[in-house]
C-alpha positions as CSV (number, residue, x, y, z in Angstrom):
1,X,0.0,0.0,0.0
2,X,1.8,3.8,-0.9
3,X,0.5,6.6,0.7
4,X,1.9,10.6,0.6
5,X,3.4,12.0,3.8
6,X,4.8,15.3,4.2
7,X,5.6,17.5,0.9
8,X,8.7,16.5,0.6
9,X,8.3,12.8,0.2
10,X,6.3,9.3,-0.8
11,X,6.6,6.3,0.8
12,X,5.7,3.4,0.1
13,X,4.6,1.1,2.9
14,X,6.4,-2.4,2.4
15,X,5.5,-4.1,5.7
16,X,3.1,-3.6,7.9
17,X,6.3,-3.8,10.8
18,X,7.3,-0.8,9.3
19,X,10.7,-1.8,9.3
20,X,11.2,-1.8,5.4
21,X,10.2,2.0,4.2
22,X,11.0,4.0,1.0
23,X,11.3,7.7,0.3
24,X,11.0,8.8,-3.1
25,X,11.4,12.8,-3.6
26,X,8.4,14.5,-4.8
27,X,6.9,17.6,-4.1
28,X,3.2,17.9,-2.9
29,X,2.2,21.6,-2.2
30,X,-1.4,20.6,-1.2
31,X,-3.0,18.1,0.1
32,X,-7.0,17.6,-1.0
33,X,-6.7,20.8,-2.5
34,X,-6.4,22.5,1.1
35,X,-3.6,24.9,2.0
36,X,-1.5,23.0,4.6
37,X,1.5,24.2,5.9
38,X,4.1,22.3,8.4
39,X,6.1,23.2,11.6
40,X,8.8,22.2,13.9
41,X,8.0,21.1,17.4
42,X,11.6,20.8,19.5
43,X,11.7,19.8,22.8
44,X,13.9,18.6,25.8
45,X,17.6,18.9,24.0
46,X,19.2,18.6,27.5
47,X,22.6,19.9,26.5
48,X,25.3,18.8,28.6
49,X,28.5,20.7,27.5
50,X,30.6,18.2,29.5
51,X,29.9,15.4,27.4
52,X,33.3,13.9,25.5
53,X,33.4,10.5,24.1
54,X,36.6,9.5,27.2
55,X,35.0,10.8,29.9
56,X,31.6,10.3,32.3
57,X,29.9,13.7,31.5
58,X,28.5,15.2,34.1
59,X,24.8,14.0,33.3
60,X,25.9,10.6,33.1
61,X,24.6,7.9,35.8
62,X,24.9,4.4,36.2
63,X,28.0,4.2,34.2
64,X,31.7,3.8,35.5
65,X,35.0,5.4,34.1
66,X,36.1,3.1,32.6
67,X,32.9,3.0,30.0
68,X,33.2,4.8,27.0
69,X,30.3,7.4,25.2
70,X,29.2,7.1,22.1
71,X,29.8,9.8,19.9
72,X,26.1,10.6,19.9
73,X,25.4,10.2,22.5
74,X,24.5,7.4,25.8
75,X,21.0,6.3,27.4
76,X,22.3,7.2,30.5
77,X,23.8,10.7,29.9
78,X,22.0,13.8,28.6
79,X,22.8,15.0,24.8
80,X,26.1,16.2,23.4
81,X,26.6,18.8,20.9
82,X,26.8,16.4,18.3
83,X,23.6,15.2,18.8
84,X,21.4,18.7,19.4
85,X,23.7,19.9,16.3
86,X,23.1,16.9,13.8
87,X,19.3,16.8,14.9
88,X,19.0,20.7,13.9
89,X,20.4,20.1,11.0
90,X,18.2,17.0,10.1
91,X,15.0,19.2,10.6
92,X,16.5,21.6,8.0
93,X,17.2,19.0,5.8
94,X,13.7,17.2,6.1
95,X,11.8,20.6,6.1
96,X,14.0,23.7,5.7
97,X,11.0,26.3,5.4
98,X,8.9,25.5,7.9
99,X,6.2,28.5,8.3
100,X,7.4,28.3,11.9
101,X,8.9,26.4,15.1
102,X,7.6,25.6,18.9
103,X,10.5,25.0,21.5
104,X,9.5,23.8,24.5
105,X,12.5,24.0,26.7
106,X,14.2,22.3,29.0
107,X,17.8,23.2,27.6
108,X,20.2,22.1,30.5
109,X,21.6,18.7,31.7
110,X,20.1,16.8,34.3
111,X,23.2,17.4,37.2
112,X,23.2,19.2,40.5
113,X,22.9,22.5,40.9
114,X,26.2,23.3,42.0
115,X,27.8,21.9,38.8
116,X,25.7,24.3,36.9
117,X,25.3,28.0,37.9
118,X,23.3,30.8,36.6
119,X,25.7,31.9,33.9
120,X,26.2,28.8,32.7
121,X,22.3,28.1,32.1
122,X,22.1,31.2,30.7
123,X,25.4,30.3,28.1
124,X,23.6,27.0,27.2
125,X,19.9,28.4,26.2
126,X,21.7,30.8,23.9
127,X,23.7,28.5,22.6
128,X,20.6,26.6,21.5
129,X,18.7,29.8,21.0
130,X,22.1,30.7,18.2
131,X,22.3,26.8,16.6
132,X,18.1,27.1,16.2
133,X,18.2,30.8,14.7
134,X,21.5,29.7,12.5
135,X,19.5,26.8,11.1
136,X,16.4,28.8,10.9
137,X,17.1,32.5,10.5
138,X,14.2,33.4,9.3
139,X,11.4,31.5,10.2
140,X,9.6,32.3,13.5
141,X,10.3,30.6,16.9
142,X,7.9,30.5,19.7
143,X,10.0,29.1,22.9
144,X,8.9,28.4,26.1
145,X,11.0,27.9,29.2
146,X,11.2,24.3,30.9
147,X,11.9,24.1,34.8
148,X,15.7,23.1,34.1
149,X,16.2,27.0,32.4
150,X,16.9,28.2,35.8
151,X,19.3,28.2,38.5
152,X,18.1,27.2,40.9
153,X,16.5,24.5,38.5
154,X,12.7,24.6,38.6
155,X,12.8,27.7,40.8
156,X,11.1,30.2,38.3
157,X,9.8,33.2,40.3
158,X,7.4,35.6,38.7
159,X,9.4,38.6,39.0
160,X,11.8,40.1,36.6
161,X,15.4,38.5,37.5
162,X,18.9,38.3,35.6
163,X,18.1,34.6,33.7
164,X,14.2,36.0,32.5
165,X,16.8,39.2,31.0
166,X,19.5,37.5,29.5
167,X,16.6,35.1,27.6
168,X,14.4,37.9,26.8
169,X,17.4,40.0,25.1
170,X,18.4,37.4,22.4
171,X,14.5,36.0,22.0
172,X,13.8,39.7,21.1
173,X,14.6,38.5,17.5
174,X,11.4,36.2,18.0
175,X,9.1,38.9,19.5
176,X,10.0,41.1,16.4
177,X,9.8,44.2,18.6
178,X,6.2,43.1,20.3
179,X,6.9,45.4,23.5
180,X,3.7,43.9,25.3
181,X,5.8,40.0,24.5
182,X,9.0,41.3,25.9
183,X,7.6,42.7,29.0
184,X,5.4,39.7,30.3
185,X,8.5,37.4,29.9
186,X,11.2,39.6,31.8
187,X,7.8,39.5,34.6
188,X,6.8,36.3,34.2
189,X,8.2,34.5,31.7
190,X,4.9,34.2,29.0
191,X,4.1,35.9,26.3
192,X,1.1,36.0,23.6
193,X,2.3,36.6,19.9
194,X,-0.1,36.5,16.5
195,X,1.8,33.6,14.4
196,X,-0.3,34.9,11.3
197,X,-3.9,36.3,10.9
198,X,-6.1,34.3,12.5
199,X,-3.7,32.5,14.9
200,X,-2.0,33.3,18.1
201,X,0.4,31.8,20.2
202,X,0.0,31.6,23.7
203,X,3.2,30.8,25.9
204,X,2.9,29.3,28.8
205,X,5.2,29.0,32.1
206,X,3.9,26.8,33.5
207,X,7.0,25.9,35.4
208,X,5.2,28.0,37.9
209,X,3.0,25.3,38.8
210,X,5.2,23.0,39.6
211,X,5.2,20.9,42.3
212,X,9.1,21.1,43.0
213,X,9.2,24.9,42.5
214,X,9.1,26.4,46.0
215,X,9.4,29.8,44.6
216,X,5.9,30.5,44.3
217,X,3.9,27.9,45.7
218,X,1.9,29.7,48.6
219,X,0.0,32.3,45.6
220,X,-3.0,31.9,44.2
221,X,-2.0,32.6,40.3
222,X,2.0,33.1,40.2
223,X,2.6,36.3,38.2
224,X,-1.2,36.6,37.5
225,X,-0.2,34.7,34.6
226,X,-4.0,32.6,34.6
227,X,-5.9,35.6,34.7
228,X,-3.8,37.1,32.2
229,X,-4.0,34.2,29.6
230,X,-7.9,34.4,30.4
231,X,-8.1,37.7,28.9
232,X,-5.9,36.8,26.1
233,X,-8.1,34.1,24.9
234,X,-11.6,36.3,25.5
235,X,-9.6,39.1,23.7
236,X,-8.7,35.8,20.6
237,X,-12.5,35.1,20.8
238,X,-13.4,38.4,19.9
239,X,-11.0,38.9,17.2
240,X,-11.9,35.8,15.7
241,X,-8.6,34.0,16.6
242,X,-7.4,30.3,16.9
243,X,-5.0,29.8,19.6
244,X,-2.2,27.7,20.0
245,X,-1.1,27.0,23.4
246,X,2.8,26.6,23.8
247,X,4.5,25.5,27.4
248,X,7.0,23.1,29.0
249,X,5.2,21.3,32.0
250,X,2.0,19.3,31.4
251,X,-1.5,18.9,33.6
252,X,-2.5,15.6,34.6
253,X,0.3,12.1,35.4
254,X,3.1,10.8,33.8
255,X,2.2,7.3,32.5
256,X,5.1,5.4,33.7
257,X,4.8,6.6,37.0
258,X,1.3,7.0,37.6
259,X,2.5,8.5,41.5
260,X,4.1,10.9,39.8
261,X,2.1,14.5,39.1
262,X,3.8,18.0,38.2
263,X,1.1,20.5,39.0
264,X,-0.2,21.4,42.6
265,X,-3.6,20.2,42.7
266,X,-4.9,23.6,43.1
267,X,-2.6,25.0,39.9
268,X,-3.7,21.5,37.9
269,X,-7.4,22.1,38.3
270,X,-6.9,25.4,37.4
271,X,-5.1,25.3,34.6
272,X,-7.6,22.9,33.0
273,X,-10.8,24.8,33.7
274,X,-9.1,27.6,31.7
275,X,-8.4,25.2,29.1
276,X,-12.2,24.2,28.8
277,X,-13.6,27.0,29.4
278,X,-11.6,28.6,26.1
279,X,-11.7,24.7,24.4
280,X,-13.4,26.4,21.2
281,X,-10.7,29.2,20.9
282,X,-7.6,26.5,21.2
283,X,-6.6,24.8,18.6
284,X,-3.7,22.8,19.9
285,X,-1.6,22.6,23.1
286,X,2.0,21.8,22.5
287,X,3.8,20.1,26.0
288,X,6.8,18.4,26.4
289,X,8.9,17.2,29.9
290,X,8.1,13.7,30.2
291,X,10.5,13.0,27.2
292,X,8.0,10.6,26.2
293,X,5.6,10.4,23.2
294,X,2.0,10.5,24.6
295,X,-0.8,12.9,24.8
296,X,-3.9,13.7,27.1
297,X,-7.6,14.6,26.3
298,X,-9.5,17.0,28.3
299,X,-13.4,16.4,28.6
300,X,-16.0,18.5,29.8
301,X,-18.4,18.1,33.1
302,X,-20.7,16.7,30.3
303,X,-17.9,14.2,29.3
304,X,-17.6,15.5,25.5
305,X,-13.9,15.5,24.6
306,X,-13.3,19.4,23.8
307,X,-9.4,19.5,23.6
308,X,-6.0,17.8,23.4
309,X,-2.4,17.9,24.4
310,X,0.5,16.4,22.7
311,X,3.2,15.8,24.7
312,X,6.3,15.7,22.4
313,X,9.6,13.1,23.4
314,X,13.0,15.0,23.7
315,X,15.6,14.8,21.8
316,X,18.0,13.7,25.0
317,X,18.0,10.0,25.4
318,X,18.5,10.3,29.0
319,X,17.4,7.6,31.2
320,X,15.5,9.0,33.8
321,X,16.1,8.0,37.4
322,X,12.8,8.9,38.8
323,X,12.1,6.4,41.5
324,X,8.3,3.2,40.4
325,X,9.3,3.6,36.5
326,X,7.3,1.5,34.7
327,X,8.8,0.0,31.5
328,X,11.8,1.6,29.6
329,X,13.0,4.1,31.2
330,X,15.5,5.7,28.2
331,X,14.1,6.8,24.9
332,X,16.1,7.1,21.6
333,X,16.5,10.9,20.1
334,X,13.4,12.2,18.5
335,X,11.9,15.2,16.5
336,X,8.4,16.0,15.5
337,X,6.9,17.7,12.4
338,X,3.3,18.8,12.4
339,X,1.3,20.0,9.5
340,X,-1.8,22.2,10.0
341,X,-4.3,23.8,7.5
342,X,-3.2,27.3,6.9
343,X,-6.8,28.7,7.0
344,X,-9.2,26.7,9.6
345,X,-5.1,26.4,12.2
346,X,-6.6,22.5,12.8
347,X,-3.8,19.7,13.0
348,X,-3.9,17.7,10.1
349,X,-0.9,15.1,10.9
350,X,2.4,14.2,12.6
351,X,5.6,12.7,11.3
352,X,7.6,11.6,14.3
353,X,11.1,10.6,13.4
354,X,13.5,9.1,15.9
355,X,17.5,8.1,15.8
356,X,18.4,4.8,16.5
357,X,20.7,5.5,19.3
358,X,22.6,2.2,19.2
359,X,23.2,2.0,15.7
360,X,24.2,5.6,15.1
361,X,26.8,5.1,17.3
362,X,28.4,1.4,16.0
363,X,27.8,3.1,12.6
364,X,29.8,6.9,13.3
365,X,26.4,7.8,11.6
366,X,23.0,9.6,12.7
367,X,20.0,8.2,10.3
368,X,17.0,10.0,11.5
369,X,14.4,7.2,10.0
370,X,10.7,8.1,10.2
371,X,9.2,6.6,13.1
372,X,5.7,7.2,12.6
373,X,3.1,9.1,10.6
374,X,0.0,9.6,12.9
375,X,-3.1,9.1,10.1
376,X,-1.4,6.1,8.8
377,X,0.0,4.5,11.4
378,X,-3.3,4.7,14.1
379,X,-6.1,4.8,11.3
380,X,-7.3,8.3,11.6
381,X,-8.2,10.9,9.6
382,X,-6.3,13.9,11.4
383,X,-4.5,14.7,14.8
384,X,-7.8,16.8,15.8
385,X,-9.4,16.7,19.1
386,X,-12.1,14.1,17.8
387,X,-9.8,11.2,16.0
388,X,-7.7,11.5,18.9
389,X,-11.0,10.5,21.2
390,X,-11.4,7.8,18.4
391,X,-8.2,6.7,19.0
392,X,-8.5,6.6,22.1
393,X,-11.7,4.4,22.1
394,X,-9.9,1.9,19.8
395,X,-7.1,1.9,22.5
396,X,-9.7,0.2,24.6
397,X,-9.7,-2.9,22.8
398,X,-8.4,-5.8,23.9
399,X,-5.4,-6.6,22.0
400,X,-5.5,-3.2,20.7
401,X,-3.1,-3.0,17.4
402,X,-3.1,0.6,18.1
403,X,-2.4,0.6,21.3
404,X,0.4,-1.8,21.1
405,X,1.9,0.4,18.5
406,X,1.7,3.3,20.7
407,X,3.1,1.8,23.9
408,X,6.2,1.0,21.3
409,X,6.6,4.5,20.2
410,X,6.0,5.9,23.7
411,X,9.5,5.4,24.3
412,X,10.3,6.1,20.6
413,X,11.7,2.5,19.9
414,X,13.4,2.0,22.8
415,X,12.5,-1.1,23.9
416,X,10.1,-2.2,20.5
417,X,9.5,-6.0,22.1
418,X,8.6,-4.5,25.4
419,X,4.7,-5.6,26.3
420,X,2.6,-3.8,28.5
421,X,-0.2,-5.9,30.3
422,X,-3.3,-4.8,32.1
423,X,-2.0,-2.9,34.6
424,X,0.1,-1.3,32.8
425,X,-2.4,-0.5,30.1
426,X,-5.2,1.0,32.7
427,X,-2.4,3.6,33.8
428,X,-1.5,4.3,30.2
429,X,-5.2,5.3,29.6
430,X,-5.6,6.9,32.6
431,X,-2.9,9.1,32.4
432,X,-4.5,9.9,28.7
433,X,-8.2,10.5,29.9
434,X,-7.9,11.6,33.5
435,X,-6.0,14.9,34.4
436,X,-7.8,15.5,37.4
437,X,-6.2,14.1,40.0
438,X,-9.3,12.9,42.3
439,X,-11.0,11.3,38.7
440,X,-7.6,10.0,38.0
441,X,-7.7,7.5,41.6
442,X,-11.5,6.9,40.5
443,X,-10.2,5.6,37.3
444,X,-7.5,3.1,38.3
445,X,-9.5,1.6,40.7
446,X,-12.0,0.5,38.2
447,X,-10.9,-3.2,36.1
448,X,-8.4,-2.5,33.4
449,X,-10.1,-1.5,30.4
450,X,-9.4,-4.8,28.4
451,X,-10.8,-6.6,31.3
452,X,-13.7,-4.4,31.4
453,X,-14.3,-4.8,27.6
454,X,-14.7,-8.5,27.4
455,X,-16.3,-8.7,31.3
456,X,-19.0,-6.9,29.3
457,X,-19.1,-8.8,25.8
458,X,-19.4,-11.6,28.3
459,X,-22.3,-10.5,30.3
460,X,-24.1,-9.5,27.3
461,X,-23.7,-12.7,25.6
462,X,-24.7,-13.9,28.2
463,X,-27.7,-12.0,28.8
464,X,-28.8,-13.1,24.8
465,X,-28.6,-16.4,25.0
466,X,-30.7,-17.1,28.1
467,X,-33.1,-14.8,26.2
468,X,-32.7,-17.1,23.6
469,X,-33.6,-20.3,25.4
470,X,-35.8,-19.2,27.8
């Protein structure tokens, strides 16, 4: 079966493992006659500047001297420069003219805070902020900051300080001269921009939610930043804008630890009653942090699914040493292309692409392989808020093919044989369908879904045939 993806390419499916792919160059400009455009989203590079192929970097864990990195990098180290550099170059090559790019932070390595510093976190976000802007100079970039662009790390305050400066003087080339931009981030570190008529972007810190930032935790809305994004999406509304929401830290549980929540409860609830109450206004929400490829659906008190999150895996590999990790706990490199219709701003599809970290390194060679396209690969018709709900549904099923594939690309090949029974799959789903956290404990202690799927086939078999012979 052949099928177009992206303008740039057709492939031509030769087994249904996916393993066996090939690219021919074309060039579509349209798709069904619509006008679709593409962007970048980039997220979690993790740049650790100690990193040399005959030393432990500072990142690394679990590894001993005598151990040597690979030249691209190690699942138990943060990314070198090789890697962030040959991955920005690999987005230029795929699509060079994108009509614009989401970064979603997190630019530092995963060490202690003494072995970092403020200058140096400042040095590393504009050395990223310079490699993305060389590769890209003149498309637009909407960054947000992730809890490690900090010092201390996840300490954000919501007052102007020397990092929120420093970041705010070389994004000025992003905020093309927007005064209103420039001020909220030295405040608070969020800003609202228009992308292009029609749509807006909405940057988040949500950072100043979290639960491990101190800073701020005894006020009601940090930097007024809720109130303030409420009267940027009334003010959307009545300028007939879309609005695409763009931050680092997430609502709702990370899958693989379903213990494990970012948001105070207060800050989480918050968040996502904003979020419905503008659902009609937003049409996408761009989150990173769990370096994981997932996403989560928010539902209103009527249960109708009104908007969704993506939640974009990083380009670090780095194997995370939170403590009741469920299944891999690495991920290989990845980036993410979207494409979106120029004129109704809804998310048509995804191509995820990964690096095989293992191989790149035996090899001395990075081959960014397409991992995934989203419509092909899960049987949907676009990313939008309602196939995703149908995805979803399908994920119910036992023995869910699409499921299965998603639980492999949740750690973007990883661990590709890895299985994930019941259990596992109930806090999958959960984490997907249930951000609240006092639903979320209502929902694992019902059966597994699977469970509950053919518990109820059964009792309505059952049910028909004594119908049928009574």
């Amino acid at each position: 079966m052949c099928s177009y993806y992206h303008k740039m390419f057709y492939q031509c499916e030769l087994q249904r493992s996916f393993l066996l792919q090939v690219a021919v160059f074309v060039l579509i400009l349209q798709v069904d006659g619509r006008n679709i455009g593409f962007f970048w989203h980039v997220a979690d590079q993790h740049l650790d500047p100690t990193y040399l192929t005959n030393k432990v970097a500072d990142s690394c864990h679990d590894i001993s001297e005598d151990d040597s990195l690979g030249v691209y990098g190690s699942y138990q180290c943060d990314s070198p420069w090789k890697l962030v550099h040959d991955a920005m170059q690999k987005m230029k090559d795929i699509e060079p003219n994108p009509d614009f790019i989401i970064w979603t932070g997190d630019s530092t390595p995963h060490v202690d805070n003494e072995k970092l510093g403020q200058s140096k976190v400042i040095d590393i976000i504009l050395n990223l902020t310079d490699l993305i802007s060389d590769a890209f100079p003149d498309t637009s970039v909407f960054p947000a900051l992730g809890n490690h662009d900090f010092h201390p790390k996840n300490q954000l305050p919501d007052y102007e300080n020397e990092i929120y400066n420093a970041v705010a003087e070389r994004w000025q080339q992003w905020m093309f001269g927007d005064t209103h931009a420039e001020a909220t981030f030295r405040k608070g570190g969020y800003f609202t921009l228009p992308v292009t008529e029609g749509l807006r972007a909405l940057v988040l810190n949500t950072n100043l939610y979290y639960v491990s930032n101190f800073a701020v935790q005894d006020e009601d809305d940090p930097g007024q930043q809720l109130d303030w994004a409420d009267g940027v999406l009334i003010m959307a509304k009545g300028n007939n804008e879309k609005v695409y929401i763009i931050s680092h830290l997430p609502p709702g549980r990370f899958e693989k630890n379903v213990e494990k929540y970012w948001m105070y409860p207060d800050f989480n609830s918050k968040f996502l009653s904003l979020l419905r109450k503008h659902a009609a206004v937003i049409s996408g929400i761009f989150m990173a942090h769990h370096h994981t490829d997932s996403f989560r659906m928010v539902y209103n008190d009527e249960g109708d699914a009104v908007a969704s999150i993506f939640l974009t895996p990083s380009i670090t590999p780095w194997e995370t040493t939170l403590p009741g990790v469920t299944g891999g706990k690495a991920n290989n490199p990845s980036l993410r292309l979207f494409s979106y219709d120029r004129e109704s701003f809804g998310l048509e599809n995804i191509w995820q692409y990964y690096l095989n970290l293992t191989a790149a390194n035996i090899d001395n060679n990075a081959n960014w392989e397409i991992e995934y396209i989203a419509t092909e690969t899960f049987g949907i018709d676009d990313v939008s808020t309602s196939s995703l709900e149908k995805l979803v549904n399908k994920f119910r099923l036992p023995e869910s093919r699409e499921f299965n594939l998603y639980y492999q690309y949740n750690g973007v090949n990883y661990a590709p044989e890895e299985k994930c029974d019941d259990s596992c799959k109930t806090d999958h789903l959960c984490a997907i369908t249930t951000l609240e956290y006092d639903d979320f404990s209502a929902c694992l202690s019902r059966a597994s879904p699977s469970l509950h799927y053919v518990s109820h086939s059964l009792f309505v078999a059952l049910i028909t045939a004594f119908f049928l012979f009574i």
